[in-house]
C-alpha positions, -999 to 999 in steps of 0.1 A, spaced: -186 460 481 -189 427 498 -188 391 476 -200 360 499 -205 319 483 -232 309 507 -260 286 503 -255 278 464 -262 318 458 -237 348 454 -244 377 477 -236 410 465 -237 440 490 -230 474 480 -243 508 477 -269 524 453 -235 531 433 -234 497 427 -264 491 409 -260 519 385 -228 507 369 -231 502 338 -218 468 337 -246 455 365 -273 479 347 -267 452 317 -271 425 333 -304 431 349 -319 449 318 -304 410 301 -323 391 333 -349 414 343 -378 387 334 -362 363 362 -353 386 392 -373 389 422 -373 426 435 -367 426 472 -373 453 500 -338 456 503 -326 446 468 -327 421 441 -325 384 433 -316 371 400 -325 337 395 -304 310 370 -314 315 329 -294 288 309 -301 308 278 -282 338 293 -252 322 307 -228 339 286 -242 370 296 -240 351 332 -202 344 330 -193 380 318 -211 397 345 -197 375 368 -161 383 357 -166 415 361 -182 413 394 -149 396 403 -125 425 387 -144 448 406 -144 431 438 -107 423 439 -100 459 426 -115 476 455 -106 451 483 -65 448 466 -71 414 461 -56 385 442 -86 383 405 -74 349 397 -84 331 428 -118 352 430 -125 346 395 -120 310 395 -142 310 423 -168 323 411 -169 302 376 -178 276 397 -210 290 410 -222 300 373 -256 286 377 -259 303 414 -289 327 420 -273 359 422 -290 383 455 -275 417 459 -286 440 488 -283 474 497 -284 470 532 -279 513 539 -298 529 515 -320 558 523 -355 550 520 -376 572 484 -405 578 475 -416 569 441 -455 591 432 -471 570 405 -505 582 392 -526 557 375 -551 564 350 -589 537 346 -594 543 308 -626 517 314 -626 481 324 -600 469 303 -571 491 301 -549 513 331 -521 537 328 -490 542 356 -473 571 346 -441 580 370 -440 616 377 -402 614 379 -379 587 357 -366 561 381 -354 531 364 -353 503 392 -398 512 399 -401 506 360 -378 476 361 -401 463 388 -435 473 375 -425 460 343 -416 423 354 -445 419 381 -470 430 347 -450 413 315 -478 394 301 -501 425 307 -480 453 285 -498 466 259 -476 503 251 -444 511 273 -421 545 280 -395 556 302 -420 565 327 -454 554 315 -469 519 310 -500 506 297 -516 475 306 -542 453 296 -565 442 322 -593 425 305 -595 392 321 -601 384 361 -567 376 359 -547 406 351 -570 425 372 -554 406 402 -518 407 391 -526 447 389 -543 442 426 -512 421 436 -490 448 426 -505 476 439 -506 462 477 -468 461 472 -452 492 479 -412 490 493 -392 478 463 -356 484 468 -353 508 496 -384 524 475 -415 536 490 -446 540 458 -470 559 467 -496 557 438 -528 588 430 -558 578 416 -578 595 393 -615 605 405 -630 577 387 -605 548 389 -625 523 408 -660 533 388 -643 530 355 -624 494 362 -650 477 383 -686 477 372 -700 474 408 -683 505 420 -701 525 392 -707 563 403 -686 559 432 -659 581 438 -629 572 462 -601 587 474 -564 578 472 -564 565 511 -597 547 506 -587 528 473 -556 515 488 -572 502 518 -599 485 496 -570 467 479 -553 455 516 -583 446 527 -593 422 499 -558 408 498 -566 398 537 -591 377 524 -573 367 491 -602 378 474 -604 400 443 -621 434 446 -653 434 441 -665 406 453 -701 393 461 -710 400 503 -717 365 500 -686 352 491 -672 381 513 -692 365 545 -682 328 538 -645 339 534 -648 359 564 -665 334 585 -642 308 573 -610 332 587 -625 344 616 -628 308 628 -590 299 619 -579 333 638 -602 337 666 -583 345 698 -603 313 717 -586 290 698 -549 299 714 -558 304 748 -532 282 762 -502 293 741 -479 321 747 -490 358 749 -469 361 717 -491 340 697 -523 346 715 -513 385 706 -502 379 673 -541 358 666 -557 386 683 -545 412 660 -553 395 633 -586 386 643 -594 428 648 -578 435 612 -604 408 599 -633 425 614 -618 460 608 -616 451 565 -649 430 568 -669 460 576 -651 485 556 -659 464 526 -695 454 533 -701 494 538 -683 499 503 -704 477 486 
């Protein structure tokens, strides 16, 4: 384990031991509505209503750390007092990369089910702060959400385009008739796991929700397009006029994959 000050944050690096002692497995379940999940790990931002809870995880961040390193507590500990309002980022830098299967489940319009087809702890963690305001029934590996409103429908679309939480890979199966059971446009239309998620980049491309209007699909497009088209960069560097041109292709690649889907 590895304790840096830098930048008014503590960094914490360690293995995936780390995060499953019990003393760091209270103080995210204490803070989980104020961390950010990383690819690589977690950042837990100040709460001044939990800064007991702050100061006791932080003493024993500081026992440990001097514990395995034989160092002197005192000096460590004092240290790290002083940074009790710190954003606290912890990384596993050398973790194997998982997969996580999540099936999820279109009761109708309103409501969706993620049901983890093994328990994993950190993916519900995750799930569970990205979609707080939309809980409506919770388990150890099933959730139930409320998507009623335009809304949570794209906080469920924002979370599903993200997939590497943590070292994490989710890989989420759809039943038969997700898309014609949540979207009123897609009615009869059946779509498989591969074609759903690339429905759900390819709107987030546009930052548009799915099942949007062609016409507001065409204005959007034309309006990127424009900003991205390769002509515009002629006289920069290849990196840039590569990087516009790639972008430019993956516009016109999602705006005819979702004209021909709706």
């Amino acid at each position: 384990m590895r304790v840096v000050l830098r930048n008014n944050a503590i960094f914490v690096q360690g293995s995936s031991q780390t995060l499953e002692e019990p003393w760091m497995e209270e103080f995210f379940e204490h803070h989980v509505h104020n961390t950010l999940f990383l690819d690589n790990g977690v950042l837990v931002l100040n709460n001044e209503n939990s800064s007991e809870k702050k100061e006791e995880f932080l003493e024993t961040l500081s026992d440990e750390y001097t514990r395995v390193n034989d160092l002197s507590s005192p000096f460590y500990r004092r240290s790290l007092k002083r940074c009790k309002t710190a954003a606290v980022r912890i990384e596993l830098p050398y973790r194997p990369e998982e997969k996580v299967e999540i099936e999820l489940y279109a009761f109708g319009p309103h409501r969706v089910q993620f049901t983890l087809l093994t328990p994993n702890t950190w993916i519900m963690r995750y799930l569970k702060q990205q979609l707080a305001s939309l809980i409506v029934e919770a388990a150890p590996t099933r959730l139930d959400i409320d998507v009623s409103t335009p809304q949570a429908k794209a906080r469920l679309e924002k979370t599903l385009n993200r997939r590497e939480v943590l070292h994490y890979v989710i890989n989420y199966q759809y039943d038969d008739e997700f898309m014609s059971r949540l979207y009123s446009q897609y009615k009869g239309w059946g779509f498989s796991n591969e074609s759903i998620d690339k429905m759900l980049r390819y709107h987030a491309i546009f930052e548009l929700p799915v099942g949007t209007k062609a016409a507001d699909l065409k204005k959007r497009y034309r309006e990127l397009a424009k900003r991205y088209h390769p002509d515009r960069v002629q006289t920069k560097s290849p990196e840039i006029i590569n990087k516009y041109t790639q972008k430019f292709q993956l516009l016109q690649e999602a705006y005819d994959a979702l004209l021909a889907a709706s």
